[in-house]
One Martini backbone bead per residue (centre of mass of N, CA, C, O) as a GRO file, in nm:
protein
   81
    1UNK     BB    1  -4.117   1.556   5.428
    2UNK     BB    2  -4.079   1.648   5.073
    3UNK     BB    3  -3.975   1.678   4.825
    4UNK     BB    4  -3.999   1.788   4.508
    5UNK     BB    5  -3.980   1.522   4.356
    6UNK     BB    6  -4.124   1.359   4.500
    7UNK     BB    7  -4.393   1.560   4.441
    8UNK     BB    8  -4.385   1.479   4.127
    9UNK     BB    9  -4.405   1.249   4.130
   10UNK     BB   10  -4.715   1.224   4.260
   11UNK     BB   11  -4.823   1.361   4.012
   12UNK     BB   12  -4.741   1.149   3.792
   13UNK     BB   13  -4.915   0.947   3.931
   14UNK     BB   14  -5.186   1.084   3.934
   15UNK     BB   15  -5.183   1.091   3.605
   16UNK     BB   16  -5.224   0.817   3.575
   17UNK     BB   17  -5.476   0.749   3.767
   18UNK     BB   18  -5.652   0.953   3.565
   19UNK     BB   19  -5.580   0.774   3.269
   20UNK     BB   20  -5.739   0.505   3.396
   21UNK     BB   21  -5.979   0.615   3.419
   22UNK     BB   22  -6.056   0.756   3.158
   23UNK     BB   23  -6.045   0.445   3.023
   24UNK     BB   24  -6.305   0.365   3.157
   25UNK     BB   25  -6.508   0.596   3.067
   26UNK     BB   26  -6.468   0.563   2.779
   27UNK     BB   27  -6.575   0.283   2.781
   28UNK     BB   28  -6.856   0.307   2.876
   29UNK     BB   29  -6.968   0.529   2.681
   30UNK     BB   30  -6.946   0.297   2.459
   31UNK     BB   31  -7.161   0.110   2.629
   32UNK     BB   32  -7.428   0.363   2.685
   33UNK     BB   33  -7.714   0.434   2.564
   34UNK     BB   34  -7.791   0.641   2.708
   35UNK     BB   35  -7.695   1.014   2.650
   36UNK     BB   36  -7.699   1.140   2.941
   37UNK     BB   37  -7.467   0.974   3.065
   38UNK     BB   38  -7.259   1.032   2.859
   39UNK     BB   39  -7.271   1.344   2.903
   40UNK     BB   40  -7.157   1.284   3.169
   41UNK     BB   41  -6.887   1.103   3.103
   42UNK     BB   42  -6.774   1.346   2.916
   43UNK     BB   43  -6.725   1.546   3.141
   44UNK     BB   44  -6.540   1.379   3.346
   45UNK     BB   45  -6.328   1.373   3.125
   46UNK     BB   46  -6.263   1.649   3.079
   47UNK     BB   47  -6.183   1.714   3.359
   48UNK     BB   48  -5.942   1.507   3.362
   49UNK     BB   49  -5.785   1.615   3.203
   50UNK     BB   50  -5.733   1.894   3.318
   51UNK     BB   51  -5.589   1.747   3.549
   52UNK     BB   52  -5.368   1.608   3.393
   53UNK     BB   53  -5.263   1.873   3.295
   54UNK     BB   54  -5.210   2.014   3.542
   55UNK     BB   55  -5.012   1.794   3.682
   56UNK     BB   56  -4.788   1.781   3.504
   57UNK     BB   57  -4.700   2.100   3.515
   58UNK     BB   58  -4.658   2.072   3.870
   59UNK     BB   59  -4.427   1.886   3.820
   60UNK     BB   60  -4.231   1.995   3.608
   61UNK     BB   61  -4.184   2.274   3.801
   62UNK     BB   62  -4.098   2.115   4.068
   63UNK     BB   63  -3.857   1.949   3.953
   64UNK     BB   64  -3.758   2.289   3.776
   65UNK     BB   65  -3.722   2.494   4.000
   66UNK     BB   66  -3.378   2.506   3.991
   67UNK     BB   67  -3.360   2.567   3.689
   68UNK     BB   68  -3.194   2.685   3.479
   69UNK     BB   69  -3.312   2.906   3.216
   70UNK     BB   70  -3.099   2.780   3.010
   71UNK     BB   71  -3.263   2.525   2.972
   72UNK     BB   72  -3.408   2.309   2.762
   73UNK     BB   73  -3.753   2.307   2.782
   74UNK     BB   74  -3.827   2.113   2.555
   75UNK     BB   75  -3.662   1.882   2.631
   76UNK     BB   76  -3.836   1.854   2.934
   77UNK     BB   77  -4.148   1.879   2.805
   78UNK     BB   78  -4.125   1.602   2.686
   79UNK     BB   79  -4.131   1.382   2.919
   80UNK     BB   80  -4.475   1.505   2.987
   81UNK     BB   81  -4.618   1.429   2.675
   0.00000   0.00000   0.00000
């Protein structure tokens, strides 16, 4: 069992994983000719995107589960973005 800090480091590597995936297909669909492949490989980044902004704020979440209310929140949610 992991605390919470270590399952949000978890999630911000799977979210840099997952921004390495993206920058690969977005290479390729820079260079695919198909038309119908490019909007296949450009629904897969807009996924990917979804799924990176879902993982970094469950990251921020879960770092930031016991901290007070009155804690600047701008200035946490920078670290993430």
């Amino acid at each position: 069992m992991c605390s919470l800090k270590e399952l949000s480091e978890e999630y911000l590597q799977n979210a840099m994983q997952m921004e390495a995936r993206i920058q690969q297909l977005e290479s390729q669909a820079s260079r695919t000719i198909s038309l119908e492949v490019r909007r296949k490989l450009r629904r897969r980044i807009n996924t990917l995107h979804v799924m990176v902004c879902e993982s970094r704020q469950i990251a921020f979440e879960l770092e930031h589960y016991y901290d007070k209310p009155e804690d600047d929140l701008e200035t946490l949610l920078e670290k993430y973005n």
